[in-house]
MARBADO-862334 format. One record per residue (C-alpha): residue number from 1; residue in one letter; y, x, z. Coordinates in steps of 0.05 Angstrom, whole numbers. Example, Ala and Ser with C-alpha at 12.3 -4.5 7.8 and 13.67 -1.06 7.14 Angstrom:
REC:pos:code:py:px:pz
REC:1:a:-90:246:156 .
REC:2:s:-21:273:143 .
This chain:
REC:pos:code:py:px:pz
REC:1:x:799:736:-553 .
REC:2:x:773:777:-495 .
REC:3:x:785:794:-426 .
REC:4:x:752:787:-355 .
REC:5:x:686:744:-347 .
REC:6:x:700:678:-317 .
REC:7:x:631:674:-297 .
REC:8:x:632:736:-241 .
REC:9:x:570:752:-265 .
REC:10:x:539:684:-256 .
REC:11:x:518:678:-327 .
REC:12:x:443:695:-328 .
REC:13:x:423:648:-277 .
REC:14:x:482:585:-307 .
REC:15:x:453:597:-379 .
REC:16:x:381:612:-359 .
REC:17:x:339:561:-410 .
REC:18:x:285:559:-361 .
REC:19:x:335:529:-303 .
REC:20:x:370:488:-366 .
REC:21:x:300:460:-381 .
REC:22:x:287:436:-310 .
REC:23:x:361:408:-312 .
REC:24:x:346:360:-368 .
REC:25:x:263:342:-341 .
REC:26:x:309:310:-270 .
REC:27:x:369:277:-313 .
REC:28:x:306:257:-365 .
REC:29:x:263:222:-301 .
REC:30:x:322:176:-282 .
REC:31:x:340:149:-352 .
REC:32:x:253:151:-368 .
REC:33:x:237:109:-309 .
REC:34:x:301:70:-305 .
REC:35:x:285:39:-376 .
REC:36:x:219:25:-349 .
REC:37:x:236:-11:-296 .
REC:38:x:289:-53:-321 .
REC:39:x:247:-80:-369 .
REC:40:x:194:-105:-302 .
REC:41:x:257:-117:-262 .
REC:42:x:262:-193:-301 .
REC:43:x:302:-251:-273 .
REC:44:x:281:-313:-238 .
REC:45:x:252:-370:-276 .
REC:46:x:312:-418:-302 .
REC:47:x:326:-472:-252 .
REC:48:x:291:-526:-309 .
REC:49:x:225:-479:-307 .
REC:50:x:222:-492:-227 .
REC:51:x:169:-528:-215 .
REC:52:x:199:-588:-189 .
REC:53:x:176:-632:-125 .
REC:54:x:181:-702:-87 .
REC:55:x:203:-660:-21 .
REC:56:x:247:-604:-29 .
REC:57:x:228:-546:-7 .
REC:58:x:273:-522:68 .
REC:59:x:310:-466:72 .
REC:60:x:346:-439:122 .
REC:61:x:402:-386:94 .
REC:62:x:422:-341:146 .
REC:63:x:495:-317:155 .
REC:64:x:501:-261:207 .
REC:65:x:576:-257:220 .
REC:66:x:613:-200:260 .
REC:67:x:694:-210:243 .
REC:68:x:678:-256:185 .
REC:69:x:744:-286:166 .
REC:70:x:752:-270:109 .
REC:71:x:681:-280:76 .
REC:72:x:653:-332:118 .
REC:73:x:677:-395:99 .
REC:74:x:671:-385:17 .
REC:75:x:599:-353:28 .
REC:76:x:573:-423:74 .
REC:77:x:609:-476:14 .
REC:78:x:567:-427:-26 .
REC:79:x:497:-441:-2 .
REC:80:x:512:-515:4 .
REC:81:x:522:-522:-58 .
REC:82:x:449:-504:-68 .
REC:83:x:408:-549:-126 .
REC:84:x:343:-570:-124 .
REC:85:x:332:-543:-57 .
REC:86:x:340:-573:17 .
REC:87:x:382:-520:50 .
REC:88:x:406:-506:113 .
REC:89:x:465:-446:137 .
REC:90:x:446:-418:199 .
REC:91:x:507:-381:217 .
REC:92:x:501:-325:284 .
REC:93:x:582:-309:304 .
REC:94:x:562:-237:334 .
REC:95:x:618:-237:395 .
REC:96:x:675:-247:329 .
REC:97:x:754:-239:354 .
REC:98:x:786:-258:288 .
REC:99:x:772:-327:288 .
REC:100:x:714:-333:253 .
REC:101:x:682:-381:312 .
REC:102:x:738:-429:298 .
REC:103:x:722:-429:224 .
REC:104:x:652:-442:246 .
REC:105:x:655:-503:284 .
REC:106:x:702:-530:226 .
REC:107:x:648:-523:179 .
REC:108:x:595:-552:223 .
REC:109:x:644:-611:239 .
REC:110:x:643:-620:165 .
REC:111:x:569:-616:145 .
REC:112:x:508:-627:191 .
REC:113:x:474:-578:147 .
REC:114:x:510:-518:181 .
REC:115:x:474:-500:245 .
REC:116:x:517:-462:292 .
REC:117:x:457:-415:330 .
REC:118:x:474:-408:406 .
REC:119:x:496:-330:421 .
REC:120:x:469:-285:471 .
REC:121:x:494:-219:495 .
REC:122:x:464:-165:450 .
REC:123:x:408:-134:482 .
REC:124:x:399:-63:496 .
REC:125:x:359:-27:426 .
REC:126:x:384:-76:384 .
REC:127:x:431:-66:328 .
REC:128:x:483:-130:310 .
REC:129:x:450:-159:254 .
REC:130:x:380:-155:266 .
REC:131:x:395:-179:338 .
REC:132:x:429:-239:300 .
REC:133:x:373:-252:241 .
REC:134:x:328:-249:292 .
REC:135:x:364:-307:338 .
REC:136:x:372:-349:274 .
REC:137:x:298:-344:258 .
REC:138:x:278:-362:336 .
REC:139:x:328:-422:331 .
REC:140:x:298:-440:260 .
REC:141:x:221:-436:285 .
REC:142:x:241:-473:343 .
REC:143:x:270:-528:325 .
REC:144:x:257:-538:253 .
REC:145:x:177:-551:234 .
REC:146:x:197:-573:167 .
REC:147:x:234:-501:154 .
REC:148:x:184:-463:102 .
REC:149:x:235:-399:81 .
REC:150:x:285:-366:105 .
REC:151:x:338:-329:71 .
REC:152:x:366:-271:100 .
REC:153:x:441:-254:74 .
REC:154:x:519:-219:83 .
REC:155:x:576:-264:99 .
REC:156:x:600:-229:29 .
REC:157:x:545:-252:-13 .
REC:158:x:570:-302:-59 .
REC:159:x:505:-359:-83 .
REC:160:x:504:-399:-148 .
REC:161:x:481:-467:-145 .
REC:162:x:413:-448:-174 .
REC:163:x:416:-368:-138 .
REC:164:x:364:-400:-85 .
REC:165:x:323:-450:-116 .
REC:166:x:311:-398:-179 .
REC:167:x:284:-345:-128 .
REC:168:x:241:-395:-97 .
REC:169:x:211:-399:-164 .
REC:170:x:199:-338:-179 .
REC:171:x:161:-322:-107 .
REC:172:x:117:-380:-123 .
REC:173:x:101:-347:-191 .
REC:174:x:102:-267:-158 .
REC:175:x:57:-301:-107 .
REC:176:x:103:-267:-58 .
REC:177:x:105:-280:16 .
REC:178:x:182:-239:7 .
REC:179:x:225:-230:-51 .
REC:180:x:294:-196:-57 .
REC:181:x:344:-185:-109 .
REC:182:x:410:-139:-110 .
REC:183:x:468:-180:-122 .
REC:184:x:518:-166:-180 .
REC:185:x:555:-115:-143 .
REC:186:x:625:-129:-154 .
REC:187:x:678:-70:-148 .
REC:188:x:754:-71:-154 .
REC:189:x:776:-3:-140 .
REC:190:x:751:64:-165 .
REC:191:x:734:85:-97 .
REC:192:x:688:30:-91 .
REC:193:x:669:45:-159 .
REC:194:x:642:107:-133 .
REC:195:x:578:87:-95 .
REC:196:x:563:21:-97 .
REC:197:x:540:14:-179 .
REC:198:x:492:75:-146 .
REC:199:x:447:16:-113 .
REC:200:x:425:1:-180 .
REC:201:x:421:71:-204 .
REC:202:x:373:94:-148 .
REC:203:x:334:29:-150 .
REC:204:x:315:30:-214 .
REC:205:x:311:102:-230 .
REC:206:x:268:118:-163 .
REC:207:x:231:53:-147 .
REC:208:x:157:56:-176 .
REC:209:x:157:-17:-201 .
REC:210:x:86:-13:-225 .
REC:211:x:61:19:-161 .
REC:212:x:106:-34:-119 .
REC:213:x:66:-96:-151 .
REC:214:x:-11:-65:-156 .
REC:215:x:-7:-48:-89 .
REC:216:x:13:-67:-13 .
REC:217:x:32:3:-2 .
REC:218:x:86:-4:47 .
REC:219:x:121:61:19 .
REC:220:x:128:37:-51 .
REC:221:x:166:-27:-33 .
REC:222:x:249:-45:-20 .
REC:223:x:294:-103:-10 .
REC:224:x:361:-107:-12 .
REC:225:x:402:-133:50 .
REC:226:x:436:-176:15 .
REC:227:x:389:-211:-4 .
REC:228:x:321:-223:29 .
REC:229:x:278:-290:8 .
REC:230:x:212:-289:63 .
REC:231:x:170:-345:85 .
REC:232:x:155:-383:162 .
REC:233:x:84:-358:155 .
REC:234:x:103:-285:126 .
REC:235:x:162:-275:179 .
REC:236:x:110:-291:243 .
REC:237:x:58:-252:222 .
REC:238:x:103:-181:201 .
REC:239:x:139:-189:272 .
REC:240:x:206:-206:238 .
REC:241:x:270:-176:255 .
REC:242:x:225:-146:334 .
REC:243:x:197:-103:291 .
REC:244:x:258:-54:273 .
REC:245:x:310:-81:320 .
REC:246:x:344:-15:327 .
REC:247:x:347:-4:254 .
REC:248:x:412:-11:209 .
REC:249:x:362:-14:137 .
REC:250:x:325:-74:135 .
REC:251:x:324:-59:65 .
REC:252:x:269:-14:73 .
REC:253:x:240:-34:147 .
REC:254:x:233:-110:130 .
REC:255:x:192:-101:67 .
REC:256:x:149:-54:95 .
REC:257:x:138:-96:155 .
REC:258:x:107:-150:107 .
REC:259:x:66:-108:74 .
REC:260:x:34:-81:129 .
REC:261:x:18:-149:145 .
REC:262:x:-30:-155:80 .
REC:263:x:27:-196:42 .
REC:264:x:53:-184:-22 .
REC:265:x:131:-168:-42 .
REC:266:x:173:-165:-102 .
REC:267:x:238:-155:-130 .
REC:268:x:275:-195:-186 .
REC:269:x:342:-188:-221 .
REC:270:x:384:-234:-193 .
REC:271:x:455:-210:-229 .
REC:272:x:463:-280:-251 .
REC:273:x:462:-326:-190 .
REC:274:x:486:-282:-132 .
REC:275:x:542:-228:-124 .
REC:276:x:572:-194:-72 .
REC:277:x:644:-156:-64 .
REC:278:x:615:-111:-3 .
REC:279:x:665:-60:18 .
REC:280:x:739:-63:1 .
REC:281:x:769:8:-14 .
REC:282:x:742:84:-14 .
REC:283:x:743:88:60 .
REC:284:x:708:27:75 .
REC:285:x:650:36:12 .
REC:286:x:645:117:51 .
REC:287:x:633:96:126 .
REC:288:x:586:36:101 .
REC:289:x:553:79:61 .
REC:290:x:538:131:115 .
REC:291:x:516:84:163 .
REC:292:x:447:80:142 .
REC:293:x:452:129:72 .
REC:294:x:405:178:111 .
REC:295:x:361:125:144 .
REC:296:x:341:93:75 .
REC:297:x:313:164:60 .
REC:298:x:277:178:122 .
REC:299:x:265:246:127 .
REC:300:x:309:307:125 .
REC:301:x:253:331:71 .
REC:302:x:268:276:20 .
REC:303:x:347:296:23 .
REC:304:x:330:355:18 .
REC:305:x:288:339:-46 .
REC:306:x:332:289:-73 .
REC:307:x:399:335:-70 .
REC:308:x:359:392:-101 .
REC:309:x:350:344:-158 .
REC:310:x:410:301:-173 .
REC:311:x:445:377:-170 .
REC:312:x:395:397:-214 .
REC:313:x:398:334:-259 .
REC:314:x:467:305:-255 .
REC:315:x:518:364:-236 .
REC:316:x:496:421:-253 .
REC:317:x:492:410:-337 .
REC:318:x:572:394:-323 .
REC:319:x:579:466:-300 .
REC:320:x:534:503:-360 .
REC:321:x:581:459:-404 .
REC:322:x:645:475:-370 .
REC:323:x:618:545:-367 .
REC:324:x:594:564:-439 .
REC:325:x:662:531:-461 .
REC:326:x:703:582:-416 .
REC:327:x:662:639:-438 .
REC:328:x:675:618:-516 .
REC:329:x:746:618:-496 .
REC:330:x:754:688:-461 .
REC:331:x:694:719:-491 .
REC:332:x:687:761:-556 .
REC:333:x:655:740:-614 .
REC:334:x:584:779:-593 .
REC:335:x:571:743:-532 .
REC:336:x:581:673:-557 .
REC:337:x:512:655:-581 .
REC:338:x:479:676:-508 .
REC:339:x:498:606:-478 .
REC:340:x:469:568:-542 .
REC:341:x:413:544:-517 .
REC:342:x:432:524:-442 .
REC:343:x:485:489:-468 .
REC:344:x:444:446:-520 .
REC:345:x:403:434:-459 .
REC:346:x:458:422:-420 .
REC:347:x:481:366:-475 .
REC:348:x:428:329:-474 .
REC:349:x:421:328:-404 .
REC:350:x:490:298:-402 .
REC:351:x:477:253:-452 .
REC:352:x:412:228:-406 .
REC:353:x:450:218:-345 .
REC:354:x:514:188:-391 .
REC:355:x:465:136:-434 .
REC:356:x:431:114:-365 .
REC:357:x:487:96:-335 .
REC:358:x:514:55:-401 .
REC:359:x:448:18:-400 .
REC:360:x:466:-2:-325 .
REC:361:x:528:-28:-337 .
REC:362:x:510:-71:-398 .
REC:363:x:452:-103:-343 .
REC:364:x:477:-105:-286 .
REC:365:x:556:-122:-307 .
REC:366:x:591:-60:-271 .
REC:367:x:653:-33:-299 .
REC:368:x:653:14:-353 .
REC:369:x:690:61:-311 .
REC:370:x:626:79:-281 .
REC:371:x:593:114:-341 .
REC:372:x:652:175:-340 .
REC:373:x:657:173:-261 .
REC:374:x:582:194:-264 .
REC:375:x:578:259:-241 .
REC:376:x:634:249:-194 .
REC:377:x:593:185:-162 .
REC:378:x:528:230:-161 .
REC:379:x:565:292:-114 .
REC:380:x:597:234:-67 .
REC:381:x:531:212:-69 .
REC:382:x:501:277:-37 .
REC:383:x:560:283:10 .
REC:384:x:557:218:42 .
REC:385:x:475:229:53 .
REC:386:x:483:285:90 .
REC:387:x:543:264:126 .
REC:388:x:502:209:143 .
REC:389:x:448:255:165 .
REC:390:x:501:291:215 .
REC:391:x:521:224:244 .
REC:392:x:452:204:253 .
REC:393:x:435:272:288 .
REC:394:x:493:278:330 .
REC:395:x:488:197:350 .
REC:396:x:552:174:323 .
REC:397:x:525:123:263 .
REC:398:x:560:61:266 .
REC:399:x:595:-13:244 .
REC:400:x:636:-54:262 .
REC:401:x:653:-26:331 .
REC:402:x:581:-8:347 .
REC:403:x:548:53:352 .
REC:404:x:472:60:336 .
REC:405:x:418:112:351 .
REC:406:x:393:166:321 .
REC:407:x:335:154:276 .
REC:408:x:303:227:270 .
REC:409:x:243:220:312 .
REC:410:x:229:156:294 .
């Protein structure tokens, strides 16, 4: 069969084997490193490996919580259920008007353990949750000598009875002033689908692991949100929550933060003994994405970069595929064997980017759906980082009724 080229003249530069080559080298580096580094990325020691003690060890959990109704009381019944560890929930209502104060003051009625930290008006340069992290961890290093950790968490984080105690344990054997995990990210609609299993995917295919633990190089560290284990001493001397009061990524700033301090950080897998359900819907998992999408990057070079390379990687062997199929199609018999060889790189390009993200859902417990939603995930991706970009530029990033500020010249 022949007719028209589909291609418009495209098909030099789609089926070049030099641009194939390169294709497969970026889909290549995820699946390469992301094997590497979920083989250091190990769990926390098993609560009967915890070193156990006369005293248990204090720690203060804390709950920021902006129009928490829904989450807030099944994530506080959560933490007190704690093992093997003396716990307390700090909880921070941030000016709530659903009724989360009420639940509140229910739950404190109920359990001494549940501190209730007095509000203030948010202060000018300070975004919602570090402005209420920050107040728990005054209130805690106030009033509590005995308090040795805190841990910083989402209203939507769910904790196992071991989740804290286990991560103790394993930043006693890290010998880590701050350790985070990233909870088993739970999804229930393809929308959310879309981005969230990506948390994983960047972590562990970007994140140099072995560079992270041989060295306090604030660059090569992260933390999730969700999850952040730090100590009394390790929290005074980084500055705490002061430090990057206007930021909405204390996945990156807090880590950092510590490092520069001359103390060590680390990550484990926690998938066991915490989860989270964090946005509900497409629309939701898009504007929390874009909130801080382009801040966790930092520069407008790294985008840059990084689109140039998931396109590269993850989208564009889809089109050389799709492509050399339409041209075997339309084409005559003579021109068939000129895609040959972009399209067996193209293959196992595919086949890179399809087997890493089978190897993440096995670990980390995602749905299956993920693996053919791939390159789907990977353009949303892209989009939402540089819609987040445009939102940071043009000073319209926000959550939750609040509206932070740009982060380019910082």
């Amino acid at each position: 069969m022949s007719g028209a080229n589909p291609l418009f003249g495209l098909e030099q530069i789609i089926f070049s084997p030099w641009l194939g080559a390169v294709s497969l080298v970026a889909a290549a580096q995820s699946l390469l490193v992301g094997v590497a580094n979920m083989k250091r990325y190990r769990p926390a020691p098993a609560l009967a490996d915890v070193a156990a003690s006369t005293q248990p060890v204090r720690v203060a959990v804390c709950i920021p919580a902006r129009n928490e109704r829904e989450n807030i009381e099944a994530c506080v019944r959560s933490v007190l259920a704690s093992r093997e560890v003396d716990v307390r929930a700090y909880v921070y209502d941030d000016e709530s008007t659903d009724g989360t104060g009420e639940i509140l003051a229910r739950l404190a009625a109920e359990d001494t353990r549940v501190v209730v930290v007095p509000r203030r008006a948010l202060p000018a340069g300070w975004n919602g949750k570090q402005h209420a992290c920050f107040r728990m961890a005054e209130h805690g290093l106030a009033y509590d000598p005995a308090l040795e950790w805190f841990l910083f968490t989402d209203a939507d984080v769910r904790f196992e009875p071991d989740a804290v105690a286990r991560a103790l344990g394993f930043a006693q054997r890290a010998n880590a002033a701050l350790v985070s995990t990233v909870p088993r990210e739970v999804t229930g609609s393809v929308g959310e689908m879309l981005l969230i299993p990506l948390i994983h995917f960047v972590l562990m295919g970007y994140l140099p692991f072995g560079r992270m633990r041989a060295t306090l190089d604030p660059a090569a560290s992260a933390a999730c949100g969700q999850f952040i284990l730090v100590s009394r001493t390790a929290y005074r001397a980084s500055g705490g929550h002061e430090g990057f009061r206007d930021s909405m990524h204390d996945g990156v700033k807090f880590p950092r933060a510590v490092r520069r301090a001359g103390l060590r950080t680390d990550l484990y897998d926690g998938t066991e003994s915490v989860s989270c359900h964090m946005y509900r819907g497409f629309s939701q998992t898009w504007r929390g994405f874009a909130k801080n999408a382009f801040e966790g990057l930092g520069s407008l070079g790294l985008l840059i970069f990084i689109t140039v390379w998931h396109v590269l990687g993850h989208l564009l062997p889809w089109v050389v595929i799709t492509a050399a199929v339409a041209q075997m199609l339309t084409q005559s018999d003579a021109s068939r064997e000129r895609p040959q060889t972009a399209l067996i790189l193209a293959l196992l390009a595919v086949a890179s980017g399809l087997l890493y993200r089978v190897l993440l859902a096995a670990r980390f417990r995602q749905s299956w759906l993920n693996v053919p939603l791939h390159p789907i995930s990977i353009a949303m991706l892209t989009a939402v980082q540089w819609w987040s970009l445009w939102l940071d530029r043009t000073g319209r990033r926000g959550w939750k009724g609040r509206v932070a500020g740009s982060t380019v010249s910082k």
